[in-house]
C-alpha positions as CSV (number, residue, x, y, z in Angstrom):
1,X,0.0,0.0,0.0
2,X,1.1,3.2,-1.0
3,X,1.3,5.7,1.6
4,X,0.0,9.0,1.1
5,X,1.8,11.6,3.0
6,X,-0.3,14.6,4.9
7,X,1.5,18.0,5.1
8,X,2.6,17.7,8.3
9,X,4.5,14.6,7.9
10,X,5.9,15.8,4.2
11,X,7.5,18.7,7.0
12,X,8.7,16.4,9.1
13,X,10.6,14.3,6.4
14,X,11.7,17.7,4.6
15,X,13.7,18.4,8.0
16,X,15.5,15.5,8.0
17,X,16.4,15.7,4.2
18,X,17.6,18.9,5.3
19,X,19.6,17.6,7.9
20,X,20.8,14.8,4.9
21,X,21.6,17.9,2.5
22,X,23.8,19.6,5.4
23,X,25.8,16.1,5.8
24,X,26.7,15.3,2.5
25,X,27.8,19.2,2.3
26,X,30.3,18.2,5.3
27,X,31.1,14.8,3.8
28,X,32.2,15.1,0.5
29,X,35.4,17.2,1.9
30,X,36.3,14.4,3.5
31,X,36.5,11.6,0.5
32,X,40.1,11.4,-0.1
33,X,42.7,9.2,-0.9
34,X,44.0,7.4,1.8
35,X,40.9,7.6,4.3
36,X,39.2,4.7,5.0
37,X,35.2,4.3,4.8
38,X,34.9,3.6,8.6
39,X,36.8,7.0,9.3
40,X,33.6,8.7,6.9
41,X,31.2,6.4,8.6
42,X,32.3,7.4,11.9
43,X,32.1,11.3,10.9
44,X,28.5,10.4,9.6
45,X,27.6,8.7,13.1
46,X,28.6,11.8,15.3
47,X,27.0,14.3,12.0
48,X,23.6,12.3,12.7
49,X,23.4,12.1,16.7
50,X,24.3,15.8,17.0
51,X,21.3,16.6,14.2
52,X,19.4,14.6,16.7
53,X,18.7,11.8,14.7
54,X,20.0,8.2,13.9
55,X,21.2,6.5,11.3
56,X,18.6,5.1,9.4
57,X,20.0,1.9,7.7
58,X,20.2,0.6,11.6
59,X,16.6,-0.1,11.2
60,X,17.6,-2.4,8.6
61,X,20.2,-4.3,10.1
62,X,22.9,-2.5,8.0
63,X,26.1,-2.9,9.7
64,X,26.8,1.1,9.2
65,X,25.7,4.4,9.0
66,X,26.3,4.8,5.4
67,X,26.8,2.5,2.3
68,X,29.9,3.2,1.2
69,X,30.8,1.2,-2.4
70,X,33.8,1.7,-4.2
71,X,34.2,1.5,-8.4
72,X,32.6,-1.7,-9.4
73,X,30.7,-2.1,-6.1
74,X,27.2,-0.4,-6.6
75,X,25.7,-0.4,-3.3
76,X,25.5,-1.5,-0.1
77,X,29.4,-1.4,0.6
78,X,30.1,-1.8,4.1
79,X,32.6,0.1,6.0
80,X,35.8,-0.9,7.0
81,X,38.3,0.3,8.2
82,X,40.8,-2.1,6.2
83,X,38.5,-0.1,3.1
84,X,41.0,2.8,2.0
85,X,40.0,5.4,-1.4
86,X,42.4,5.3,-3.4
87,X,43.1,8.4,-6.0
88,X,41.2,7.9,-9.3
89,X,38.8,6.0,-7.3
90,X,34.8,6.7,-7.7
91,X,32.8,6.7,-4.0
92,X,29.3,6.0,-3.9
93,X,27.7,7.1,-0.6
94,X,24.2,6.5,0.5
95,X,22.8,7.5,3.6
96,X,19.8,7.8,5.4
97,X,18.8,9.5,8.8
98,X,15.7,8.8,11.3
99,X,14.9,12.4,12.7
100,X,11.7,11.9,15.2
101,X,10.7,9.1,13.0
102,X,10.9,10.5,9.6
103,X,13.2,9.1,7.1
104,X,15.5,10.9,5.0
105,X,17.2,9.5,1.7
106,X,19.7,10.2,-0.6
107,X,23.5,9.1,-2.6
108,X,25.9,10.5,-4.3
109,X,28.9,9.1,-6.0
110,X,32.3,11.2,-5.6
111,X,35.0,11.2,-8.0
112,X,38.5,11.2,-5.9
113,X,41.5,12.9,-7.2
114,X,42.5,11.9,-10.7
115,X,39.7,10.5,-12.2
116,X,39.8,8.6,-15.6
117,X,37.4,10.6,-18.6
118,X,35.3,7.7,-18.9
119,X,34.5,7.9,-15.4
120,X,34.0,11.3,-15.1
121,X,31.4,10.8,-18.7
122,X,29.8,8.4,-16.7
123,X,29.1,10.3,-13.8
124,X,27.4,12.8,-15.8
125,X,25.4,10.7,-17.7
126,X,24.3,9.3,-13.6
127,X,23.2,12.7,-12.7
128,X,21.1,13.2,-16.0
129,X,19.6,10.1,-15.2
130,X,18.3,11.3,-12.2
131,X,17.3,14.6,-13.4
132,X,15.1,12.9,-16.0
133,X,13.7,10.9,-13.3
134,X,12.8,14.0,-10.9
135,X,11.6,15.7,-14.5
136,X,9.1,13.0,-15.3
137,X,8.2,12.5,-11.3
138,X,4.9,14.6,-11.2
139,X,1.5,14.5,-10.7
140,X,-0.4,12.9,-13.2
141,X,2.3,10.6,-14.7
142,X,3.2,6.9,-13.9
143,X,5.9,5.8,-12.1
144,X,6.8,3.8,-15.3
145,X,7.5,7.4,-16.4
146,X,10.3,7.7,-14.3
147,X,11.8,4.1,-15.2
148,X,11.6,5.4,-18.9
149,X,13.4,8.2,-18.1
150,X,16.2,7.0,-16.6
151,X,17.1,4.0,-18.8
152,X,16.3,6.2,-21.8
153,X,18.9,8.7,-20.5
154,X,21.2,6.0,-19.3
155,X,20.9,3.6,-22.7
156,X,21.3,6.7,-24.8
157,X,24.3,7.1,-23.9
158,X,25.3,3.3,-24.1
159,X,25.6,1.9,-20.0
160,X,24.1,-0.6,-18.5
161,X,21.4,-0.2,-15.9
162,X,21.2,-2.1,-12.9
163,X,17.3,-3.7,-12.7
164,X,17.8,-5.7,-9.4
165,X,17.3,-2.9,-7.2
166,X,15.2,0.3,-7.7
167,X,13.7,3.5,-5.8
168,X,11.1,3.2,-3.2
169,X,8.6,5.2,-1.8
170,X,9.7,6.3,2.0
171,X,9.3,9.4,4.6
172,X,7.5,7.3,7.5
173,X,9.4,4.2,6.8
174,X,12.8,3.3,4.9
175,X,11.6,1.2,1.6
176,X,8.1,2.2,1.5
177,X,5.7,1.5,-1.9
178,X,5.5,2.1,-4.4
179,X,9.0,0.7,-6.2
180,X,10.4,2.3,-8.9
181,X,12.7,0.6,-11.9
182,X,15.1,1.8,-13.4
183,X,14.2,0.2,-16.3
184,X,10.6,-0.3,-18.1
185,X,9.1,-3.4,-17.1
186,X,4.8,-4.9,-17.1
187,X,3.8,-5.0,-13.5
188,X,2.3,-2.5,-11.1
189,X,2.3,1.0,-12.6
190,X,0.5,3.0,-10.5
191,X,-0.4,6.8,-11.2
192,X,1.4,9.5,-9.3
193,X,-0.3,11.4,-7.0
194,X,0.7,14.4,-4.7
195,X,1.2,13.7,-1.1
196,X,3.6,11.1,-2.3
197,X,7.3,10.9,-0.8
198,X,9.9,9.1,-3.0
199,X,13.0,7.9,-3.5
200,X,14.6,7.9,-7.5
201,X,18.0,6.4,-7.5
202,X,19.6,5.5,-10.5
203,X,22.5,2.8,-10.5
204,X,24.0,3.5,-13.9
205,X,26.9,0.9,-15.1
206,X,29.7,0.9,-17.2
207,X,29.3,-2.2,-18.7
208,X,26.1,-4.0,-18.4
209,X,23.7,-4.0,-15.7
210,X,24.2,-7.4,-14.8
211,X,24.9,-7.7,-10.7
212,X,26.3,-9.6,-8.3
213,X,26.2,-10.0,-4.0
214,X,28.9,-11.1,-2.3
215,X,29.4,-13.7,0.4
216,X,28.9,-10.4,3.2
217,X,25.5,-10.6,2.2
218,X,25.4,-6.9,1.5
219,X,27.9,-5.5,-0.9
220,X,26.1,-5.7,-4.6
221,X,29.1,-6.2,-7.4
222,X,28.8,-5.3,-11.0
223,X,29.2,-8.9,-12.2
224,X,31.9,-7.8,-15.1
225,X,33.6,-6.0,-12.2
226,X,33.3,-2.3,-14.2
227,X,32.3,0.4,-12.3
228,X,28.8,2.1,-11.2
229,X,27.4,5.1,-10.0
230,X,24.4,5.6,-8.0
231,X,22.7,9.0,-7.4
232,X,19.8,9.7,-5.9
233,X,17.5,12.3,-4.2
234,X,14.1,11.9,-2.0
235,X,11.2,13.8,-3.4
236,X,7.7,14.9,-2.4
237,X,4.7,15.3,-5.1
238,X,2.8,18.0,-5.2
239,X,-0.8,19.2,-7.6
240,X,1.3,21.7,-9.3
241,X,5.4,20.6,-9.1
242,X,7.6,18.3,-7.4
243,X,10.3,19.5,-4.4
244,X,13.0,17.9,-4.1
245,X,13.7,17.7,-0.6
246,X,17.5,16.2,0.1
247,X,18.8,19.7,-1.6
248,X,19.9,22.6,0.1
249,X,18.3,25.6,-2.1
250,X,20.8,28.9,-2.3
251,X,21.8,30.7,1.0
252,X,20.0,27.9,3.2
253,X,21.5,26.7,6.2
């Protein structure tokens, strides 16, 4: 069942997304060569509890505060501190926090130093993915309309698209209904509708979108071991336009 969010609780989320936006802004800094991804976990533990919140992957049993998946690994990563970046490496972070029960989502994948053109091409083709899944997340459409959009964008420019895992709707809980493809497929399409909170992450690959999990249980593996980006951002619906919530807008705090 889909759940239909009142304003009040679209509030409550937006403040955590909010507190998301603020601690990806502090973050990103701090993906360098030679950290490891338990030292970023750790700094996105203290970010969270001081925002008054708490991780949100604990809920799910997730042994961290934040995925953190490296070149070929597309999500899920688990921290480590045996886990160092390396320069030219790409860093795909996905986080979410529980502030007073409301759920925040949100990734980003960060180039590190010297990063190869093809890379960097495939990054941007990521982040158009997702912006042609915000564009065609609005009232009235499908959420096939958003699946389109992304493997359109994403096959256009020749990757692969990873179809094992897709957005979600979420705001009162962490994977929420309805899901959402990144790629076309028959099933449950249902209309979009405003008062609905979701979550539009594109997992773009290099090569295809074939994917592997490895024997941790968690971390999800491109199976011809090229890399993949994930991006994503949580967004509410209204009648007239869609916000997207897990962005901090100019001058905001």
């Amino acid at each position: 069942m889909i759940r239909i969010k009142n304003e009040k609780q679209i509030d409550g989320i937006r403040a955590s997304c909010k507190a998301l936006a603020r601690l990806y802004r502090a973050l990103v800094p701090l993906v360098r060569e030679g950290v490891s991804t338990a030292d970023l976990d750790d700094f996105c533990v203290d970010f969270i509890r001081k925002a008054g919140g708490k991780p949100a992957w604990y809920a799910e049993h997730f042994p961290g505060a934040a995925c953190i998946s490296i070149n070929e690994e597309v999500i899920h990563g688990i921290p480590s501190k045996n886990r160092i970046i390396h320069n030219g490496d790409l860093v795909s972070l996905d986080i979410g926090i529980d502030l007073d029960g409301y759920i925040s989502d949100s990734a980003i994948t960060v180039p590190v130093g010297t990063v190869e053109n093809k890379l960097l091409r495939l990054l941007d083709t990521t982040r158009e993915c997702l912006d042609a899944g915000i564009g065609a997340c609005r009232a009235g459409n499908r959420i096939g309309d958003i699946s389109r959009a992304v493997y359109d964008t994403a096959t256009k420019a020749g990757y692969g698209v990873v179809y094992e895992y897709c957005g979600h709707g979420v705001g009162l809980g962490v994977h929420e209904d309805p899901q959402i493809p990144n790629v076309p497929e028959r099933g449950p399409n249902p209309r979009i509708v405003p008062g609905m909170v979701l979550a539009i992450e594109p997992m773009i690959n290099l090569g295809t979108g074939d994917v592997d999990v490895l024997s941790d249980g968690w971390t999800v593996v491109t199976s011809d071991k090229k890399p993949s980006c994930h991006m994503e951002h949580t967004v509410a619906v209204f009648a007239d336009h869609t916000e997207v919530l897990t962005m901090l807008n100019p001058g905001e705090e």
